[in-house]
Backbone as CSV, one residue per row, in Angstrom:
resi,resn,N_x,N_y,N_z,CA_x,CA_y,CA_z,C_x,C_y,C_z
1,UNK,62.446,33.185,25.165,63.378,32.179,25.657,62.988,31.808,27.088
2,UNK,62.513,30.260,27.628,61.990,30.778,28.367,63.670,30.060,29.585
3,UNK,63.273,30.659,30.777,64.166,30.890,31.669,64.938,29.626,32.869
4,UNK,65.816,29.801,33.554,66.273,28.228,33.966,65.474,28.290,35.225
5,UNK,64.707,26.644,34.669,63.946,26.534,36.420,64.450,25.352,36.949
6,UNK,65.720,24.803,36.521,66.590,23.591,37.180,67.707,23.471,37.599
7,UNK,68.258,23.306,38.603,70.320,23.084,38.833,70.705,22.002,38.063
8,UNK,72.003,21.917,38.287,72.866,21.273,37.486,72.395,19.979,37.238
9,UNK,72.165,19.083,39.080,71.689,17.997,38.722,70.544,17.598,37.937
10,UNK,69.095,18.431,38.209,67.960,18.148,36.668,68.544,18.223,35.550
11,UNK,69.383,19.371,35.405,70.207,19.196,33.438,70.790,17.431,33.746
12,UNK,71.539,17.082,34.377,72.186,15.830,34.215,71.359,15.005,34.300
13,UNK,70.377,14.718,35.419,69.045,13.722,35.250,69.148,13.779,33.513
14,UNK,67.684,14.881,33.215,67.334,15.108,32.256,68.001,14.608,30.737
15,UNK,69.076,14.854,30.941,70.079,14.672,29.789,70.519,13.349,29.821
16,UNK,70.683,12.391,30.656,70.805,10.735,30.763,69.453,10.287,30.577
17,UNK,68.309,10.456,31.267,67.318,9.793,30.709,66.822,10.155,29.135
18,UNK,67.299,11.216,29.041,67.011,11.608,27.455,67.623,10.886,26.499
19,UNK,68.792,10.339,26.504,69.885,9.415,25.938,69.183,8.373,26.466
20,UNK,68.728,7.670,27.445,68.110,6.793,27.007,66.982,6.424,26.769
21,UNK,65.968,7.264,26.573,64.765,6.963,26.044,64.883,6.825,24.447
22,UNK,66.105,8.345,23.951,66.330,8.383,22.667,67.165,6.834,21.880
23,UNK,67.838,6.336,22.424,68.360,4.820,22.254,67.378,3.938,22.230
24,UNK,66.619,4.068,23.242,65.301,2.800,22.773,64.357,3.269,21.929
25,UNK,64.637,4.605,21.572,63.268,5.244,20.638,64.459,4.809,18.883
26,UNK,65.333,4.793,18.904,66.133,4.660,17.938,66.008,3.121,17.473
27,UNK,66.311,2.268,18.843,66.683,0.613,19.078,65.076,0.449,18.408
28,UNK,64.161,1.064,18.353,62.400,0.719,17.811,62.786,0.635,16.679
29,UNK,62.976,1.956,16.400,63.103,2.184,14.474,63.649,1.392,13.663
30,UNK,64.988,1.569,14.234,65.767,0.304,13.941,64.889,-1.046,13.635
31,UNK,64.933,-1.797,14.686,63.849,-3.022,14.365,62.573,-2.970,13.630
32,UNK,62.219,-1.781,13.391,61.261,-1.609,12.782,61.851,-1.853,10.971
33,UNK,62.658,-1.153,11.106,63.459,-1.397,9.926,63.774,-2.394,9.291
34,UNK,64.134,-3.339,9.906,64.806,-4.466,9.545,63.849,-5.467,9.727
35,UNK,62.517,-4.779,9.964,61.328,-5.737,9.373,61.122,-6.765,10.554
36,UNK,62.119,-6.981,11.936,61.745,-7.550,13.341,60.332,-7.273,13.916
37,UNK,59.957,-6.665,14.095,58.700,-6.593,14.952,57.580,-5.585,13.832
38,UNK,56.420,-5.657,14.682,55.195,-5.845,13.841,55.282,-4.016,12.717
39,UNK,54.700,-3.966,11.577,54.408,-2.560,11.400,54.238,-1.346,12.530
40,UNK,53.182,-1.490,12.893,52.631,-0.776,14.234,53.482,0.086,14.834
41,UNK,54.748,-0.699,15.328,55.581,-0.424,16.278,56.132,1.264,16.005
42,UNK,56.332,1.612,15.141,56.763,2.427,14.274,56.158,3.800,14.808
43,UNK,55.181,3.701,15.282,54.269,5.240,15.976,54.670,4.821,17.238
44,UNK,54.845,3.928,18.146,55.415,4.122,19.395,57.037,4.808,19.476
45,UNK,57.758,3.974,18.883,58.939,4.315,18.238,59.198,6.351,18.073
46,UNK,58.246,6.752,17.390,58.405,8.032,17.039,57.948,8.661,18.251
47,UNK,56.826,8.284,19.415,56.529,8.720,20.201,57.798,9.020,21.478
48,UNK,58.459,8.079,21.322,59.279,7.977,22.125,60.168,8.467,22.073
49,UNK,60.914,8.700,20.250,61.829,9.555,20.124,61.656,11.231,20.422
50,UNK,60.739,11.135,20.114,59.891,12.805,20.403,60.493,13.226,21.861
51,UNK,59.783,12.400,22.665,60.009,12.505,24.296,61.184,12.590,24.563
52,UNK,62.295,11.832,23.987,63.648,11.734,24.471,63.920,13.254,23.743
53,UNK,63.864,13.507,22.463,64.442,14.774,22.339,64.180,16.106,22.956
54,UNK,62.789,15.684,23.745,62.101,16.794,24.283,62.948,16.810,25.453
55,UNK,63.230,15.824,26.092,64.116,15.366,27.284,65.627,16.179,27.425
56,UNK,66.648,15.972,25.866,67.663,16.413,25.454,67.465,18.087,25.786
57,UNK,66.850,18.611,25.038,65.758,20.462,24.867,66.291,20.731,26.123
58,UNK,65.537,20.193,27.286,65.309,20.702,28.213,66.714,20.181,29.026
59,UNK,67.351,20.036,29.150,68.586,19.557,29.533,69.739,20.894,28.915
60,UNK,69.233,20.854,27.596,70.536,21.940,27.022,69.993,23.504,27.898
61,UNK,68.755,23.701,27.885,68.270,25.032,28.083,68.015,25.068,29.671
62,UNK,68.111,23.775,30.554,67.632,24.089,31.578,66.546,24.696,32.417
63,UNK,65.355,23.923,31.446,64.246,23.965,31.864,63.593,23.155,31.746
64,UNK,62.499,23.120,33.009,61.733,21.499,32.912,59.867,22.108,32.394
65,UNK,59.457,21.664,31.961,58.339,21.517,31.110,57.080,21.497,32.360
66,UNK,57.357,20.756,32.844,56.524,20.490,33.870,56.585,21.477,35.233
67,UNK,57.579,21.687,35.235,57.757,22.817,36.242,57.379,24.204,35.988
68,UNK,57.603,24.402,34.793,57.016,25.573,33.969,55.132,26.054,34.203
69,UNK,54.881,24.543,34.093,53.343,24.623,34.557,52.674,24.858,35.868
70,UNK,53.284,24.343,36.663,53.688,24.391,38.192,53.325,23.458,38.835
71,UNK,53.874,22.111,38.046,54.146,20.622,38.942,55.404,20.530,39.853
72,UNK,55.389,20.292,40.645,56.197,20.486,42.088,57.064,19.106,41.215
73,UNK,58.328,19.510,41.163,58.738,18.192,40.505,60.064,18.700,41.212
74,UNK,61.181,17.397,41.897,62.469,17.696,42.735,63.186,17.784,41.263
75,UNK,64.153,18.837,41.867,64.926,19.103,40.746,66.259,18.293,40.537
C-alpha cells in the first residue's frame, strides 16, 4: 500500500481535475457513440479516461505518482 505523500489540498486538486478530465474523457465516448466525430477519437477518449481515473486513485489514497518517483511537484 503505498503511503501518503500529499495534504489535503493535492487530494482536492487531484480529485477536481480528475472529475474533469474524467467528464471530457466520458463527453469523447459519448460522441464517439453517437457517431459525432471521427472513429479514431475513441483511443484518445480511453486515454484520457485512464488518466482521469488514475487522477481519482490518487486523490482517494493520497498519493501522487509523480512524487513517488521524485518529481518535486507542489503539493
Amino acid at each position: 500500500m503505498p503511503t501518503c505523500n500529499i495534504d489535503q489540498q493535492g487530494k482536492t486538486i487531484r480529485f477536481v481535475l480528475g472529475a474533469l478530465v474524467e467528464a471530457v474523457g466520458l463527453l469523447l465516448g459519448v460522441l464517439w457513440f453517437l457517431d459525432w466525430v471521427p472513429s479514431w477519437v475513441i483511443w484518445p477518449a480511453v486515454g484520457v479516461w485512464i488518466v482521469g481515473i488514475s487522477l481519482l486513485v490518487q486523490a482517494l489514497l493520497g498519493w501522487c505518482a509523480a512524487r513517488a518517483i521524485g518529481i518535486d511537484t507542489p503539493r
